[in-house]
Structures are given as structure tokens and as C-alpha cells.
N, C-alpha and C positions, 0 to 999 in steps of 0.2 A: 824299372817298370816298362813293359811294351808300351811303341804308340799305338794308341789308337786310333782306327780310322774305321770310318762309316763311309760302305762302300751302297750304292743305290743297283737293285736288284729289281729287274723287270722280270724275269723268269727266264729269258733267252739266254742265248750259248756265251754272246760277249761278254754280259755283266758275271756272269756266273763264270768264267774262266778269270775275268778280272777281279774276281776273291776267291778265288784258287788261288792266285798267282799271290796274293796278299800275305793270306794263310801260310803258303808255302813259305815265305819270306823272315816268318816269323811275328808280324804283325798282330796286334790285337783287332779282329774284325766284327763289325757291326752286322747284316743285314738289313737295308731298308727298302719298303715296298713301299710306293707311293700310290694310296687308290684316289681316283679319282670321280669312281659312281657319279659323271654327269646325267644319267638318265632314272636315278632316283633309287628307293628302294633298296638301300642299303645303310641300317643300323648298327653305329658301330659304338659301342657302350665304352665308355671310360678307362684306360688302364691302369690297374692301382698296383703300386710297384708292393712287390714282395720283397723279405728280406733279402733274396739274391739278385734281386734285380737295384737295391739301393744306389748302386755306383749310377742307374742310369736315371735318377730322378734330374729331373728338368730345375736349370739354374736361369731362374726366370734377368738376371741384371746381366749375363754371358748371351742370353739366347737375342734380348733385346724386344722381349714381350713380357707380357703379364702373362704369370702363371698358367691361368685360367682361360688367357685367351690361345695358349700353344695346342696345338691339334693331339692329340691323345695319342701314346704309343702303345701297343698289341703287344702282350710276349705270343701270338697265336693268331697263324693265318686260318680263316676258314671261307668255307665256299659261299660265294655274295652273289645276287645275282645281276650281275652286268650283261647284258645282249652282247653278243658274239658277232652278232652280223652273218651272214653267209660268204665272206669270203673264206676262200681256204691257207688262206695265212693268217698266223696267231696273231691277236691284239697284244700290245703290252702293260696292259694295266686292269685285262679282264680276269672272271677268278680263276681260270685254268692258270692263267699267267702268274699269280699268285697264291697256285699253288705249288707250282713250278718253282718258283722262287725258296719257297719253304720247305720242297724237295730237297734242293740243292744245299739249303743250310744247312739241313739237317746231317747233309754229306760229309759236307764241311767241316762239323761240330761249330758252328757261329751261330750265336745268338739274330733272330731274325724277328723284325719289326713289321707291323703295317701303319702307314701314318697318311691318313685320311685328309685330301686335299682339296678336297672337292671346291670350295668356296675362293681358293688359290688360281685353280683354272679359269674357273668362271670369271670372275673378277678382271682376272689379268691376262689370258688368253682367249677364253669364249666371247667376249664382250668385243674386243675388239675382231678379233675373225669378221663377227656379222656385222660390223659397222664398218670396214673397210669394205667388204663383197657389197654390199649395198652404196656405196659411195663409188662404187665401178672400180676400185681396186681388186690386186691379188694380193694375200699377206699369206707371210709364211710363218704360222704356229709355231714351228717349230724351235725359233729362234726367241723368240716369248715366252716360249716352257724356258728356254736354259737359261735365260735372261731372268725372268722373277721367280721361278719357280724351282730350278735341280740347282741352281747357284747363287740363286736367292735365300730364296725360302727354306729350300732343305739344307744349305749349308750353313744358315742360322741353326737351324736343326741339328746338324752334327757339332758347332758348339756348345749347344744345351745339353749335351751327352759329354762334355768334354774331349768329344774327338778331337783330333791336331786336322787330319785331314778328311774329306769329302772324296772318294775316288769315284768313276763311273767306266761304263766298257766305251765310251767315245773313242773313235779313230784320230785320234790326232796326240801330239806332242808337246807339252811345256820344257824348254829348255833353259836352263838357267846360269846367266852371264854374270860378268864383274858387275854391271847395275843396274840390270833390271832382268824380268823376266821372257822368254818371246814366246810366245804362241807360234806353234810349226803346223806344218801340215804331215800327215801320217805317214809311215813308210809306203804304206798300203795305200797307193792313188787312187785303185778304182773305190776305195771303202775310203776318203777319207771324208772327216765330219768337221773339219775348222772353219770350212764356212759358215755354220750353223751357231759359233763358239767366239765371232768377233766381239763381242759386246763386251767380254769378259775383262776387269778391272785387275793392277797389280793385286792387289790388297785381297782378290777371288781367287787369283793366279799362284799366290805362295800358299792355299789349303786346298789345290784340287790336283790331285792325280789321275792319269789316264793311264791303264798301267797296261794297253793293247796298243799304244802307238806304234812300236817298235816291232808289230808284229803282223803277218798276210793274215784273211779270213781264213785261210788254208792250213797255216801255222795254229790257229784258234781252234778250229775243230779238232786238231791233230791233239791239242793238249787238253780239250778237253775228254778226247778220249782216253788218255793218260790219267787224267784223274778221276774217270770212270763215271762222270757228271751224267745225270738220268736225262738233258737238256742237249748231250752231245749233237744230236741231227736231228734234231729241232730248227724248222725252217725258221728264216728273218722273219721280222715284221717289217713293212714297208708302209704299216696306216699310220694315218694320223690318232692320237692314243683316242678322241674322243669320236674317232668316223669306222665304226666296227669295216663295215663296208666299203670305207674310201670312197664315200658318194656327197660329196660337200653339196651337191644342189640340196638334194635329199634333205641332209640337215638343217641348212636356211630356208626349206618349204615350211619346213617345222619351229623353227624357233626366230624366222623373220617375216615370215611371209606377208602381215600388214603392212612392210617398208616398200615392198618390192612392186613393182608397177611394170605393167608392157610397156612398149616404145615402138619406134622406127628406128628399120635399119635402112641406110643411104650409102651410096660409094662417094667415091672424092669428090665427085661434078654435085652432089646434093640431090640425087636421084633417087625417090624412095623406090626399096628395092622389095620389101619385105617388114615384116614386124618382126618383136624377140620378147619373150616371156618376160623379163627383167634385168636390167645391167648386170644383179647381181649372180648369174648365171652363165655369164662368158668370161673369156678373158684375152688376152694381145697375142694374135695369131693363133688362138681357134680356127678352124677350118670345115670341121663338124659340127652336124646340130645346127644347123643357121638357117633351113629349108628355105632355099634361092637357087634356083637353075639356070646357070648363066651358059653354060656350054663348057664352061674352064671355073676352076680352081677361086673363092676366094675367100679368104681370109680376113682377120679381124683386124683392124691398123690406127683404131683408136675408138677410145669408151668416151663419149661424154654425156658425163653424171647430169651436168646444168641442163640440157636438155632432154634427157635419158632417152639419147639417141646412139647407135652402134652403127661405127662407120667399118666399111668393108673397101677391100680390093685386093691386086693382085699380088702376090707373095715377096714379090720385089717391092712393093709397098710397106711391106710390115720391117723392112733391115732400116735402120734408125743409126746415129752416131751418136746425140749428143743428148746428156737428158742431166738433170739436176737432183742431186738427193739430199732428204734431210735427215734431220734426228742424229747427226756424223757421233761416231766414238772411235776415237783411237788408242792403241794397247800400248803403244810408248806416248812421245811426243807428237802432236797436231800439225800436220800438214801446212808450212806456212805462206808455200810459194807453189806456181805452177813444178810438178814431179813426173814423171814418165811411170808409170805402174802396170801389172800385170790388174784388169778386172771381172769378175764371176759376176754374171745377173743373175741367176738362179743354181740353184743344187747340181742341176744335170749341164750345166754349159760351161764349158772348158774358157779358161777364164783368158783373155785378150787384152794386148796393150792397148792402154790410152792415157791421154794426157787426165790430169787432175788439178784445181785449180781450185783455189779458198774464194767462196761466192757469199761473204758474208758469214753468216752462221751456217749456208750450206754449203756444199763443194760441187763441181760442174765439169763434170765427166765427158770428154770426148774420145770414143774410140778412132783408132787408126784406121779403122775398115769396118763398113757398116754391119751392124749384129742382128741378128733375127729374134723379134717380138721382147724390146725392153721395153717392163710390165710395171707399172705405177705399185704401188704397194712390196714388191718382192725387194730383197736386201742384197747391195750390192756390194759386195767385199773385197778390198783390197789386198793385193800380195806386192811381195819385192820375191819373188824367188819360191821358197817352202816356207819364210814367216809371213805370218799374218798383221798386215797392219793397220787395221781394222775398217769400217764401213758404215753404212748409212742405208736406208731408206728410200726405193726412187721415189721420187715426188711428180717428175711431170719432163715427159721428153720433150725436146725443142728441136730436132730435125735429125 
């Protein structure tokens, strides 16, 4: 009998060459589209499995839900209507995107799903987005989708289906040792995504494949031309799946806007300099948008929520060394002593020695050389080299 694996299909070139590459393999492949319809307006009626679809009824004691509360699978994508937004890069969860996806199945010949998450995000990711932004945090979603939701939620999903594995087009590597498993980072530097994927537990780590680790974005499009994919040059997606736009104020004018209050903004000396719409509209080394005329450059150098005040000054003010983060997870063993580590404060910043040091239930991060705008809310992830050994949460710089 083939394994089975239930690979997650956003409609783009990565997921769709990473069950290519499945198929190709010999594998039994699934199709799964995850809609999310955060802005309403989409009915998605019940799937009642037909005699050929019996292998994929849902094993409510495997999945780890009641029957009735597991989200309904589709043998049939159709067009819903989710707002696009005006940018000109594709969304990954709107219906063009999952039409795409259903495109590609059908290339395929794999069976292809849509399983409605709507109440998934919300819950686990929307909720808090607008409660950190309003609390003068930055949080990154992204890391909450793959935490409760692509490795959570939907890889309970792929045991309901009897899959063995969960694959997705992520850029990064699981490599597997005499006793445990590590989390790597991708061959593909400029594309990789393991920072996004620290949270990830052994027990998640022995039923997820990335089966683009090994491989350039270059190499990706080359194959998916080879396999003749209608998705081949089809631009990335770079939005967040629920900001058609990528305009995050925009979104919390709409779904916070009672939380959010004016304020003053002051430089270091306590000099009001200016007012600002609401904390939760800026963020650590902002530079734009702050309407202050000082003659020179400045920047954002700390939020404070207790008095919903935004403190400002000069660029050499916002580089920081020492800051505390919580909520820590690590993918082997816990941190037990001061360690010397390579660390990332965000997505786009090339990640930097510093000392690490167990602070209780947090850990207390000193870089070697001060870094530019470390951001309360954003996740700070640890490396020894290309493994990933995992990270935490900043909570609050200390100089």
C-alpha cells in the first residue's frame, strides 16, 4: 500500500511543485486547500463522502475531535468570494488561489480538498494580531498559522484521513539523527522559512515533510516547468493570507478601532514633540508617518502602552543589545546555562551572535553588537549554524 501524505496547497508554484515532486515519488497524494473567508460571505455546505471517497471519511478518536465538530472536506473547489485587495501579488487563500490549487490537482491526477478554517484563524491568529498591535506590540502571524493551525490543526486533519505525513512547499529542512530529529535551515538562504517553523515539536517533526528544502526558488520554477504546472510563473505571495493588501493599519481601523486611542509622541529629554493616531499603528524604528519636523531623521525607539505614549529619536537610539523573551520552545533539549548563539529578530534580519542565558521561565538575550529596532512582540529564533534550536517571544528590551 502507498503512503499516504496530505500535502497543503495554496495555489502558488512551491506547494504545487512540492506534490509534483510527491507524485513523482510514487506517493499516495492528498490536495488540501485551507480557506479561511475572514471577511465573510462564504458558504461552504457539508461534504458527504461518496462510495469513492470512503477511504477518506473522518476517524473522529485519530483526528482527536468529535465528528461533527471537524471542519468539512470538499471533493470540489469552487469560486467564493474573498476580496483580492489591489495589490498585484496573488493572496494565498483567495478564490483565484484556490482555483489554482484545483488546477494543479487536477494535473496531477490527486485528489484535492478545500477545508474551511475560518474559526481556526480567528481564534488563534486574528485575536491575537489585534491584541498585541493594540498593546503597542509587533506580532508575527505567521508563526501562529504554522504553530496552531498548518501543524496544528491541519495535521490533525491529515490523521483523520489516515495520512502518515503532512507535507507543505516550506523552505527549510528536517534532518533526521540517531536521536532525535533537527530542524535545518533551507539550502536556499535567501528563501529560507525556519524561522517561521521554530515552535515545531519532535512528535510534529516525525509527520511533516518539506520536500523543497533541498532545492533554489530557481531550481522550483525550472521543475515546475518540467511538469508543465499552469502555476509555473505565477508570482509569490508576500501578504499576510488575511491582509489582501498588506495594509495591517487598515485592518485594525476595522476590526479594533474602539481599543485604539491618540497619544503623545516625546523624545528621550520627555519633550512633547507631536501626537500619533494610536500605539497600535507604529512600530520600533518606524521613521515614516510620524509628521515631526525636526530638521534630521527620527525614529521610533520605544512604545509605551501604560501611558500610550511613543517615544522618538535619533537612529543610533533605536540599536538595542539586551532584551528578554518569553513563551521560549526548544526542538531538542532547553537551554540550561549561559550558550553563545547565532540570533534573528525578525524575518528579514540576518541573524547575529549573542550570549543566551535561562532567566527563569524566560531567557535574556545579549547581542555582541548592538541591533537595529528589537521589537516587543516579533520572535526571536535561535540557530547554532543551519539548525534551528528554537526561540521565543520578545517581551521587553532592557538596553
Amino acid at each position: 500500500m502507498k503512503t499516504r501524505i496530505l500535502i497543503a496547497m495554496s495555489g502558488g508554484v512551491d506547494s504545487s511543485v512540492a506534490a509534483a515532486l510527491l507524485k513523482e515519488k510514487g506517493f499516495e497524494v492528498i490536495g488540501i486547500t485551507m480557506c479561511f473567508d475572514t471577511f465573510g460571505g462564504v458558504h461552504t455546505p457539508p461534504f458527504k463522502a461518496g462510495k469513492g471517497d470512503a477511504a477518506l471519511s473522518i476517524n473522529p478518536e485519530r483526528s482527536g475531535h468529535r465528528l461533527e465538530q471537524t471542519p468539512a472536506f470538499r471533493p470540489e473547489s469552487r469560486r467564493i468570494d474573498l476580496p483580492q485587495g489591489h495589490s498585484k501579488k496573488p493572496t494565498c487563500c483567495g478564490p483565484l488561489a484556490i482555483e489554482d490549487a484545483r488546477n494543479v490537482a487536477r494535473q496531477l491526477g490527486i485528489r484535492h480538498y478545500v477545508l474551511p478554517m475560518q474559526k481556526f484563524l480567528q481564534d488563534e491568529v486574528i485575536k491575537d494580531f489585534c491584541k498585541e498591535y493594540i498593546r503597542g506590540k509587533t506580532p508575527n502571524p505567521c508563526v501562529r498559522c504554522n504553530q496552531y493551525i498548518k501543524f496544528g490543526a491541519l495535521l490533525k486533519r491529515a490523521f483523520a484521513l489516515d495520512a502518515r505525513f503532512l507535507a507543505t512547499g516550506h523552505y527549510a529542512r528536517i534532518i533526521k539523527t540517531k536521536d532525535a530529529l533537527l530542524l535545518k535551515k533551507a539550502r536556499d538562504s535567501s528563501k529560507d522559512q525556519s524561522y517561521f517553523l521554530y515552535r515545531l515539536q519532535q512528535w510534529q517533526l516525525k509527520h511533516i515533510l518539506f520536500p523543497l528544502g533541498d532545492y533554489t526558488k530557481e531550481q522550483v520554477r525550472r521543475l515546475a516547468r518540467k511538469f508543465h504546472l499552469s502555476v509555473a510563473d505565477k508570482a509569490g505571495s508576500q501578504e499576510i493570507c488575511f491582509l489582501p493588501d498588506n495594509d495591517y493599519r487598515k485592518f485594525l481601523q476595522e476590526h479594533a478601532a474602539r481599543d485604539i486611542q491618540p497619544g503623545l509622541i516625546q523624545d528621550e529629554q520627555g519633550e512633547i514633540l507631536g501626537s500619533h493616531r494610536g500605539i497600535a499603528y507604529y512600530t520600533i524604528g518606524q521613521r515614516e508617518g510620524l509628521g515631526i519636523a525636526r530638521g534630521h531623521p527620527l525614529y521610533i525607539t520605544r512604545i509605551d502602552a501604560s501611558s500610550n505614549r511613543i517615544i522618538v529619536g535619533d537612529k543610533s537610539k533605536a540599536f538595542k543589545r539586551e532584551f528578554l523573551v518569553k513563551n521560549v520552545h526548544f526542538i531538542l533539549s532547553p537551554v540550561k546555562k549561559k550558550v553563545a548563539v547565532h540570533v534573528r529578530i525578525r524575518y528579514n534580519h540576518k541573524e547575529a551572535r549573542a550570549g543566551v542565558v535561562p532567566f527563569g521561565k524566560k531567557m535574556r538575550i545579549r547581542f555582541f553588537r548592538p541591533q537595529f529596532a528589537i521589537t516587543p512582540g516579533q520572535a526571536a529564533v535561535f540557530y547554532d549554524g543551519d539548525n534551528v534550536l528554537g526561540g521565543g517571544i520578545i517581551e521587553r528590551v532592557l538596553g
